[in-house]
C-alpha positions in Angstrom: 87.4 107.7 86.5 84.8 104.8 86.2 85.4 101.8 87.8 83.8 98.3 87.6 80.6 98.8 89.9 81.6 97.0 93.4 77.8 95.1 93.8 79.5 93.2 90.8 82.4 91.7 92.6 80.0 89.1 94.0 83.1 86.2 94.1 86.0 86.3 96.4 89.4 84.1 95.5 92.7 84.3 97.5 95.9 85.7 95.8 99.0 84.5 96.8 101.3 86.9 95.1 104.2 85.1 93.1 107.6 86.7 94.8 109.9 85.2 92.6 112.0 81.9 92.7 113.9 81.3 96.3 116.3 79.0 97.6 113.9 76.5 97.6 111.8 76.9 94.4 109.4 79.4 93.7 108.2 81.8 96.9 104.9 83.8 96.9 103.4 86.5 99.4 100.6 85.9 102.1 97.2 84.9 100.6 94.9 87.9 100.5 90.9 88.0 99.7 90.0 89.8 96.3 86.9 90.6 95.2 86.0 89.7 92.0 83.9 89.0 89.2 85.1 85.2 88.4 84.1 83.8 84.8 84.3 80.4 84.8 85.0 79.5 80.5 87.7 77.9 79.1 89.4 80.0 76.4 93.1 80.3 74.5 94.8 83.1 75.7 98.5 83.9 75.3 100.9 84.2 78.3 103.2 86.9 78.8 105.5 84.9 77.1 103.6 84.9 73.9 102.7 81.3 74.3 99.1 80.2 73.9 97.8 78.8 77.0 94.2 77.2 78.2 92.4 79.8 80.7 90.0 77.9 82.5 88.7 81.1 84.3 88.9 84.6 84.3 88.8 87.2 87.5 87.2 90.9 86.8 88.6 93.1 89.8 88.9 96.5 91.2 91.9 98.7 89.4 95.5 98.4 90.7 94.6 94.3 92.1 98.0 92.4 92.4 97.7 89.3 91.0 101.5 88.5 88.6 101.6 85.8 86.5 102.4 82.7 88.6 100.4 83.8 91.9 98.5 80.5 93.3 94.7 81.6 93.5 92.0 79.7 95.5 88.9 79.6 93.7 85.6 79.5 95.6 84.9 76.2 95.4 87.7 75.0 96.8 89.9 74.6 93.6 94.0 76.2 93.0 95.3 77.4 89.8 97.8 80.1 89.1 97.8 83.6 87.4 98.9 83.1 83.3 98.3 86.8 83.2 97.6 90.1 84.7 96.1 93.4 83.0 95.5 96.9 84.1 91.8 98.0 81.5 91.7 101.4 80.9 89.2 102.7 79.8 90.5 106.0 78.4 87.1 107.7 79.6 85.4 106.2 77.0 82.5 104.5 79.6 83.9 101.4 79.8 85.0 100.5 83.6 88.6 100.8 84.4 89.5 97.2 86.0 92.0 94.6 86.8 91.7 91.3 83.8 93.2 88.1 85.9 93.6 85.1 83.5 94.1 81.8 85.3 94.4 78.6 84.2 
């Protein structure tokens, strides 16, 4: 299986899983580091949902990352956002690096 190359990940962002919706409004895991490849471009994208939503960034990871829609991320730089989506890239032995897709807004 090929993955993305780790001397890529050169950008680490915390995850702060999204757990669901508490007693008190919406509760997320502890923040974790994840290496990543971060884009910073704004693009249309469409949620989960099927709704068509601004990503201001996208995060290129290692296969099998946790980051659901919702998580709070911490960019680099200082700046939070949250997960519009998630995806698992396969790719199906075909040469292409098998990888984690994290939209954010």
């Amino acid at each position: 299986m090929l993955t993305i190359p780790v001397w890529t990940l050169i950008h680490v962002v915390q995850v702060e899983p999204y757990l669901g919706v508490g007693p008190s409004g919406p509760a997320y895991g502890p923040a974790g580091p994840v290496r990543c490849l971060l884009e910073e471009q704004t693009r249309l994208v469409r949620s989960p949902a099927g709704d068509e939503v601004v990503s201001s960034s996208t995060a290129y990871a290692m296969p099998g990352t946790v980051a659901p829609a919702k998580s709070r991320v911490t960019l680099p730089g200082g700046r939070r956002t949250v997960v519009i989506a998630s995806y698992n890239r396969d790719g199906g032995g075909l040469g292409t690096p098998n990888h984690t897709e994290v939209q954010l807004q």
